[in-house]
C-alpha positions as CSV (number, residue, x, y, z in Angstrom):
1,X,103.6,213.3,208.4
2,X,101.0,212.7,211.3
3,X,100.1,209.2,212.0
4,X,96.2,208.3,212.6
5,X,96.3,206.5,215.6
6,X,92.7,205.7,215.9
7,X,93.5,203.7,212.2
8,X,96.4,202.1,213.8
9,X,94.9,201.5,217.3
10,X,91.0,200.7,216.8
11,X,91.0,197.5,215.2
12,X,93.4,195.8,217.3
13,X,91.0,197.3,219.9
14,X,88.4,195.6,218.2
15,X,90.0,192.1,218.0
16,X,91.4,192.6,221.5
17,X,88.1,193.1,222.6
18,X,86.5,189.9,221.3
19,X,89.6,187.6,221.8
20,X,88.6,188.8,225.5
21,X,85.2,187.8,225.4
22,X,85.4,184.6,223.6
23,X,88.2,183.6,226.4
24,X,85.6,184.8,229.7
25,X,83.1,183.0,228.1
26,X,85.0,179.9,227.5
27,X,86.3,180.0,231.1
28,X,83.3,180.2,232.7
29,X,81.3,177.6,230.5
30,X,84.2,175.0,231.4
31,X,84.1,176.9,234.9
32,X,80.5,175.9,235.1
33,X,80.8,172.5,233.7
34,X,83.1,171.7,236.5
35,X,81.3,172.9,238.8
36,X,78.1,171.0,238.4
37,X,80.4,167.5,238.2
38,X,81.1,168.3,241.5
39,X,77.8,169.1,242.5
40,X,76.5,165.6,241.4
41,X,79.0,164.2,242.1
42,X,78.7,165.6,246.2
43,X,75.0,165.2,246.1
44,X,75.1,161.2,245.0
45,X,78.0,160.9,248.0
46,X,75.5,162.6,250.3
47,X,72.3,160.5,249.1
48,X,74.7,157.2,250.2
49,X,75.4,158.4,253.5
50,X,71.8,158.1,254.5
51,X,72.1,158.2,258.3
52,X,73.2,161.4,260.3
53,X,75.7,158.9,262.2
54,X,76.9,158.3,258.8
55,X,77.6,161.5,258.0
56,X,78.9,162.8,261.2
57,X,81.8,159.8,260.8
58,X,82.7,160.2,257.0
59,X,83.3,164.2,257.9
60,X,85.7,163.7,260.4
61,X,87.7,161.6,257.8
62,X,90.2,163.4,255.7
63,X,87.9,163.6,252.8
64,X,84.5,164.7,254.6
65,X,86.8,167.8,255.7
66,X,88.0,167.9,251.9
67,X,84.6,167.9,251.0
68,X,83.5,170.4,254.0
69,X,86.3,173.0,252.9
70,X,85.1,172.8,249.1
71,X,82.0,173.7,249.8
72,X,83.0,177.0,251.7
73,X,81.8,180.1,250.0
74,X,85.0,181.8,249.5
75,X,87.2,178.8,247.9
76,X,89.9,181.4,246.0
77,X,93.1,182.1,248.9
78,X,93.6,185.6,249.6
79,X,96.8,186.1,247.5
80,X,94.4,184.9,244.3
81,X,92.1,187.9,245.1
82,X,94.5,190.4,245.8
83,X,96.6,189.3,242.9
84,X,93.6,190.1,240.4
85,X,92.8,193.5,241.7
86,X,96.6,193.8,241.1
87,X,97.0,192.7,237.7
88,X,93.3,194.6,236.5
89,X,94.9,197.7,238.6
90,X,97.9,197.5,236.7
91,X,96.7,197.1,233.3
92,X,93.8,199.7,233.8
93,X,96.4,202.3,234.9
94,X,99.3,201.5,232.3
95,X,96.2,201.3,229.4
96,X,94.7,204.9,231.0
97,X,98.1,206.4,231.1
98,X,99.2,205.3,227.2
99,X,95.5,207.4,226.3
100,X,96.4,210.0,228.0
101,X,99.9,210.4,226.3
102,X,98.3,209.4,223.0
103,X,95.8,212.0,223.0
104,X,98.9,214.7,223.0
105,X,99.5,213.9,219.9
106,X,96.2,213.8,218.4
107,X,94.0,217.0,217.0
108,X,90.4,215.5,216.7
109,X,88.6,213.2,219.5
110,X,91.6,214.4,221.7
111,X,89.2,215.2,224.7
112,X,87.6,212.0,224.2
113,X,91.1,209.8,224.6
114,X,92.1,212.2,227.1
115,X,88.8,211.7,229.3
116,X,88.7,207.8,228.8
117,X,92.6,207.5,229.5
118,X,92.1,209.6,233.1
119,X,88.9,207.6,233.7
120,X,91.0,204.0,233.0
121,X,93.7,205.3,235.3
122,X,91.6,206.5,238.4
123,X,89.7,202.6,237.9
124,X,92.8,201.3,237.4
125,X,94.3,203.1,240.9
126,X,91.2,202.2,242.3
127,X,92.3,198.6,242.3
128,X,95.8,199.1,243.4
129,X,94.6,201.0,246.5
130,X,91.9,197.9,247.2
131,X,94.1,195.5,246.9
132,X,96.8,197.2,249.1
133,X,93.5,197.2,251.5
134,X,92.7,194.3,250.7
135,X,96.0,192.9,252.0
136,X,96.6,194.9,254.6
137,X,93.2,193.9,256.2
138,X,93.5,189.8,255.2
139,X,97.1,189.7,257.1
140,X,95.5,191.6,260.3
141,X,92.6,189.0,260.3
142,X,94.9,186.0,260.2
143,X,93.6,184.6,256.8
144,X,97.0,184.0,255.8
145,X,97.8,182.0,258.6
146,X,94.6,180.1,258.7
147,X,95.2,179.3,255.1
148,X,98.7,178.3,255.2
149,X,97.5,176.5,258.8
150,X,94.8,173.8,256.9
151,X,97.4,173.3,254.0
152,X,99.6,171.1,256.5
């Protein structure tokens, strides 16, 4: 008896797939939402401190530099980045590598699985070898450091 796997394995696909984008859309939409409170809520702070003396003296308080740092444009630590393009490398490889081994088993399509498993695992690689990059590069620069340095 030989099993169908594209029966088996295509609708979970499928409801994978959208569970997936209903949750980036949700995040970023609550992402966003956040994000313009504390827009406003910056911008109203700033329209109060009217003079530049003002200013000067509220950012060398603990929260003007609170409110400097959160405006940086890079507000995720290192280890968040790195971690992502670990986790995506990982599941990209281990998802490339089941196609391949799937398609072995397989008669029709099985040049299709074979080529989308190989192309998920050289992605998926892809991202291991940036984010061993990635970290090799952020502890030669110090951002480690400087991180862990503002933290205390």
């Amino acid at each position: 008896m030989q099993t169908d796997w594209g029966s088996v394995f295509g609708p979970l696909g499928i409801v994978a797939a959208i569970g997936w984008i209903v949750w980036i859309i949700s995040t970023n939409r609550r992402r966003l939402a956040v994000a313009h409170t504390q827009a406003d809520m910056q911008a109203k702070l700033l329209d109060k401190l009217s003079a530049s003396q003002d200013l000067a003296e509220f950012l060398k308080t603990e929260p003007g530099r609170r409110l400097l740092d959160s405006t940086g444009a890079d507000p995720a630590s290192p280890y968040a980045r790195i971690l992502g393009s670990i986790q995506a490398g990982l599941i990209l490889t281990l998802a490339g590598i089941a196609m391949v081994y799937v398609s072995g088993g397989l008669q029709e399509s099985q040049q299709a699985i074979r080529l989308f498993g190989t192309m998920a695992t050289a992605v998926g690689l892809g991202f291991l070898i940036s984010s061993g990059v990635s970290y090799a590069l952020s502890k030669s620069w110090g951002l480690f450091e400087r991180k862990n340095s503002n933290q205390r």
